[in-house]
C-alpha positions as CSV (number, residue, x, y, z in Angstrom):
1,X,124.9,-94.6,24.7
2,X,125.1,-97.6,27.3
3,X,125.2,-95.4,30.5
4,X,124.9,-91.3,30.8
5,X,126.1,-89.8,33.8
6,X,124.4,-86.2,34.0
7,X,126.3,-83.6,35.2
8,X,129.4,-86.1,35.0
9,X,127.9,-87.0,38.7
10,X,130.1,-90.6,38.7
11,X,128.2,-91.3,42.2
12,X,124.7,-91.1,40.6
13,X,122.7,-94.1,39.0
14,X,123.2,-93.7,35.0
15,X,120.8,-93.5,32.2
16,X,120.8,-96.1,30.0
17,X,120.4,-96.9,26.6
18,X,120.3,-93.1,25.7
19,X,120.4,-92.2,22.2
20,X,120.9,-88.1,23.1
21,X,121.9,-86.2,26.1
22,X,121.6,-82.2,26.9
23,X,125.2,-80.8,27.6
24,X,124.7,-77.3,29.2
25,X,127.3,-74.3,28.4
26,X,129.7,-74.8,31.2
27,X,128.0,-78.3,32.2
28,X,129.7,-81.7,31.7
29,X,128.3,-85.0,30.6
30,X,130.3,-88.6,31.1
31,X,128.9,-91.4,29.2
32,X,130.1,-94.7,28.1
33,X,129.1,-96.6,24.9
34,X,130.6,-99.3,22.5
35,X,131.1,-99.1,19.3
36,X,130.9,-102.6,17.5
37,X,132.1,-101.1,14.0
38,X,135.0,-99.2,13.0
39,X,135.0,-96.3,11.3
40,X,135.6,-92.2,11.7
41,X,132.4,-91.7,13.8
42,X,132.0,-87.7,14.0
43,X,130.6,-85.8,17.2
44,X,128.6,-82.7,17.0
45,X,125.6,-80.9,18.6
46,X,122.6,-80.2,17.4
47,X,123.6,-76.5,16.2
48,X,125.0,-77.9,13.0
49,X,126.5,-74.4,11.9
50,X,129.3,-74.5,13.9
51,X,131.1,-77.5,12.2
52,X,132.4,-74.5,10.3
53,X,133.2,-72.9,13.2
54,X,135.8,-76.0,14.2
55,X,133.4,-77.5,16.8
56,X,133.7,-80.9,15.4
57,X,135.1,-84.4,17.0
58,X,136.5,-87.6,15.4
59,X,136.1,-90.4,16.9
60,X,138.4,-93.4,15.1
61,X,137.8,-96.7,15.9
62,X,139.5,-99.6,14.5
63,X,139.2,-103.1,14.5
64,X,137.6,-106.2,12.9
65,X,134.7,-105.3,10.6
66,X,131.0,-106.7,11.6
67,X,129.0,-107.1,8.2
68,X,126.2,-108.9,10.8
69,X,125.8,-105.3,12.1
70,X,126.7,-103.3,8.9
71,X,128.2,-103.7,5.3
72,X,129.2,-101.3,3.6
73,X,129.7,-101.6,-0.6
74,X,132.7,-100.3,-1.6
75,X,133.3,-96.5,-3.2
76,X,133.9,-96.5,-6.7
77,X,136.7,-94.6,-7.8
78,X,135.6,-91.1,-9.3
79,X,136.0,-91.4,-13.1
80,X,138.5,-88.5,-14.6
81,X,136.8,-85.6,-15.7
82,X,135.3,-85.5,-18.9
83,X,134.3,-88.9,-19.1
């Protein structure tokens, strides 16, 4: 993350160049970032397990793609079942 405002304190210098921050039960966080690919980028904490509970973000982005920052082959198409 470009800049990490703890506690969501806007009127405090930020981190920068975080790659994690601690968000306390109850606390808030505000950081800003840029995303130079698109793609469904998913948010989650560390406590994995409750993805099945629903605690899961998406965050979309679209625009141009940037092979000089990542390429991705393309998926084949699943072959029909019993071949």
């Amino acid at each position: 993350m470009d800049k990490v405002y703890d506690q969501g304190s806007l009127t405090s210098p930020p981190l920068t160049n975080v790659q994690t921050t601690t968000v306390a039960p109850g606390d808030a966080t505000m950081v800003e970032f840029t995303v130079q690919v698109p793609g469904r980028y998913l948010l989650v904490d560390h406590a994995i397990s409750r993805i099945e509970e629903g605690a899961l973000g998406y965050l979309d982005v679209t625009g141009d793609a940037n092979p000089d920052i990542f390429n991705s082959p393309p998926t084949p198409a699943p072959s029909p079942a019993g071949q």
